[in-house]
N, C-alpha and C positions, 0 to 999 in steps of 0.2 A: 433554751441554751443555758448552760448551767456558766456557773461564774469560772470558773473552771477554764471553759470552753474558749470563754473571753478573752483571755487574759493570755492565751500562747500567743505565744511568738516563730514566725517563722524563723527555719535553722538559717545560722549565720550564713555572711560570702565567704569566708573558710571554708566553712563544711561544702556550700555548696560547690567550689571549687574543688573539693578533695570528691568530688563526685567522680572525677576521671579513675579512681580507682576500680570501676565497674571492670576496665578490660580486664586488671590485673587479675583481679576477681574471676574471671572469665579462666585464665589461665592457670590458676589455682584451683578452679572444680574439675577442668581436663587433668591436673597433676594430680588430684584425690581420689580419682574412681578408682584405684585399686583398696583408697582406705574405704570409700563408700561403699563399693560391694560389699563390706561388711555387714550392710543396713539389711535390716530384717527384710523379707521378703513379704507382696501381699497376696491376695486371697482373691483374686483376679476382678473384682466391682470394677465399674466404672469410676474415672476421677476427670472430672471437666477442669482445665485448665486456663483461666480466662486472663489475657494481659493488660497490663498498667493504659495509662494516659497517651494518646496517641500512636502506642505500640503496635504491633499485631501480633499471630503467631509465633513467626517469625524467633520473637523475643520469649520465648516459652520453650523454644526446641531442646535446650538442653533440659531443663526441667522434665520435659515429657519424656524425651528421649529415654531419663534414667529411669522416670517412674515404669515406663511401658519394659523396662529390660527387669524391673523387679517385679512383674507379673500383671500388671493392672491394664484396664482396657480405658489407655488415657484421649484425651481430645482435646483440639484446641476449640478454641471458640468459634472460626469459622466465619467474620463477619470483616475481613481486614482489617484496619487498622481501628482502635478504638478511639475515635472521635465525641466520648462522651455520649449522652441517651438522648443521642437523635431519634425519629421518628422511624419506627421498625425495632430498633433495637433491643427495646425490650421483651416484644412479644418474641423476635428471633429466638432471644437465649428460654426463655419462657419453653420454648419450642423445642430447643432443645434438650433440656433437662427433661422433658417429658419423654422425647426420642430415646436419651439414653439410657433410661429408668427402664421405660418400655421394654425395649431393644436385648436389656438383658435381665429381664425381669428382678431388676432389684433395685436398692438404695443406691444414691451417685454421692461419693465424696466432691466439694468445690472448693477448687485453690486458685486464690485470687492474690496478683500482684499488684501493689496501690490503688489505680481507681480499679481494675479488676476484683479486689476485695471488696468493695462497698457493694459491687454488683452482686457477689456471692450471698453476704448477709442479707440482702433484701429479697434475692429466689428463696433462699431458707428461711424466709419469714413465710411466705407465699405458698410455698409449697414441701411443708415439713417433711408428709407423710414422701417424701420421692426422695430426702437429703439425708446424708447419713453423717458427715458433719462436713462443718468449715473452716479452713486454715485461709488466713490472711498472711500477705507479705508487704512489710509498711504501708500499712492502708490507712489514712487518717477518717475511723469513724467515730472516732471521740473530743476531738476538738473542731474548732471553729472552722470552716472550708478556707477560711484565708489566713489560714497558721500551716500555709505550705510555701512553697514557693512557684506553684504549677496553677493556682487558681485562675493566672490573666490568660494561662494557654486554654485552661479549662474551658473558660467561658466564649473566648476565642475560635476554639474546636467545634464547642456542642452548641452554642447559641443560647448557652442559658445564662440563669445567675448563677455563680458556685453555692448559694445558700439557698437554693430552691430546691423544696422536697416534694416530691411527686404522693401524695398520699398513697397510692396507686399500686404505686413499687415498694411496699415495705415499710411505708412510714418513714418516722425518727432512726435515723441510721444509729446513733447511740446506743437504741435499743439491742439486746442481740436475742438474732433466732433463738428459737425451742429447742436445740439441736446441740452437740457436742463443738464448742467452738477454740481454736487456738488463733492468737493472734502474736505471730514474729516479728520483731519490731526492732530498731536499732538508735542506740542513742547519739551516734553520729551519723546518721539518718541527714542528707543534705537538701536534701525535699520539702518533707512532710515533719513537723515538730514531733517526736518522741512520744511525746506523752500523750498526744492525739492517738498511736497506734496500740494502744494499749488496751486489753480487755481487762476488768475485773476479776479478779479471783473469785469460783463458784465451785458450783458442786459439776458443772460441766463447761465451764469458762477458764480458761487461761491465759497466760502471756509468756513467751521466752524470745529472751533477749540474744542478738548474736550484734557481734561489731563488725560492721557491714555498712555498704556503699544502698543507698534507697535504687538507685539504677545499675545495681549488682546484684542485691536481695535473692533475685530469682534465679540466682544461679552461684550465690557462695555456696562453698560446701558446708559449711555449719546449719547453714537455712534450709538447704536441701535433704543432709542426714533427717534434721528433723521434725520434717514435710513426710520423708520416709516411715518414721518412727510411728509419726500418728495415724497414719495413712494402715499400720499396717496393723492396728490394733481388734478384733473381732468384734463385731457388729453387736452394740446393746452391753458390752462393757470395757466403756472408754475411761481410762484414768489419766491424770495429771501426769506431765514429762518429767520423767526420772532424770535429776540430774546430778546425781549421788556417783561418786566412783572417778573417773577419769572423766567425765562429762561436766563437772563442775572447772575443768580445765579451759572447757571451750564454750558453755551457758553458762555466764554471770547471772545472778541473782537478780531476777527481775525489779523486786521490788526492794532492793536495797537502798 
């Protein structure tokens, strides 16, 4: 654990109180789909959609909905609500990334919202040659498991420690897949500390920032165009999100 790791702090009782703006949030991606239809259209792969901490489906329909109307063969994960990597769990999603790879003979993009993102990066460690890449939505795989505010449900839900790593499933969550990876992250994030969801900038690693509720994430429409954007890039040449033009309006500089 790097010193780094140590040292967050979970977001304030502010933010996490300003967490109620998920509804609003809610009704502000139903008032944008006529700006969203704008977003690039994709090339019909599959995209596994895997939900947060305790969630299930349910909490991904609008996500999927929009991705499955821009052309793609999307899914949710199938297993109700996510209580953490109880026993099955893992080989389930295992199971199905193989199903969907299979199914339509090619690479599965994985989009994972908080603990659903940790799950993403550790199948793309696992099973590269099947993932085409991974987008996270405030995922905390870079800080310490108890620089959130969801760790006491965590360990409550799944029966584990929050800082127990299964060598099994992907190792050191820090680490990132082989794979083209983006990680959306917000810094009034009332969850998960900020900086915890952050990837390093690589030659296939990124981070873009939108101002977003952590139990909104998955369904702002800033977070969603650019779930869109990367989603719909061609297979083997993925680049860094442009955010030059009018887009620098709505994606702050990550790393400022």
């Amino acid at each position: 654990m790097t010193a780094t790791a140590q040292t967050l702090r979970p977001p304030s009782r502010t933010l996490m109180f300003l967490e109620g703006r998920a509804i609003h949030e809610l009704g502000a991606f139903l008032g944008a789909l006529p700006l969203l239809s704008l977003a690039p259209r994709g090339d019909g792969h599959p995209v596994l959609v895997l939900p947060g901490l305790v969630a299930s489906d349910a909490s991904t329909r609008p996500l999927r909905s929009f991705l499955r109307g821009k052309g793609y063969a999307v899914s949710g994960w199938r297993q109700g609500r996510n209580y953490g990597l109880r026993p099955g769990v893992q080989h389930a999603m295992v199971d199905l990334v193989q199903e969907l790879s299979d199914t339509h003979g090619r690479k599965i993009s994985l989009v994972g919202w908080s603990l659903g993102g940790l799950y993403a990066r550790q199948l793309a460690k696992m099973m590269p040659e099947r993932v085409r890449q991974v987008i996270t939505l405030g995922s905390p795989f870079a800080g310490d498991p108890r620089s959130t505010n969801a760790w006491r449900v965590y360990e409550w839900a799944s029966g584990r420690k929050a800082d127990e790593v299964d060598p099994r499933f992907g190792g050191e969550l820090a680490v990132p897949p082989p794979v083209p990876i983006t990680a959306i992250f917000s810094r009034t994030d009332g969850v998960c500390a900020w900086q915890g969801c952050m990837e390093k900038a690589g030659a296939e690693t990124e981070s873009i920032e939108v101002e977003s509720s952590h139990c909104g994430m998955g369904h702002h429409p800033a977070a969603v165009y650019a779930v869109a954007d990367r989603l719909a890039q061609k297979e083997g040449q993925w680049k860094p999100f442009d955010r030059s033009g009018w887009r620098s309006l709505a994606y702050p500089d990550p790393h400022r």
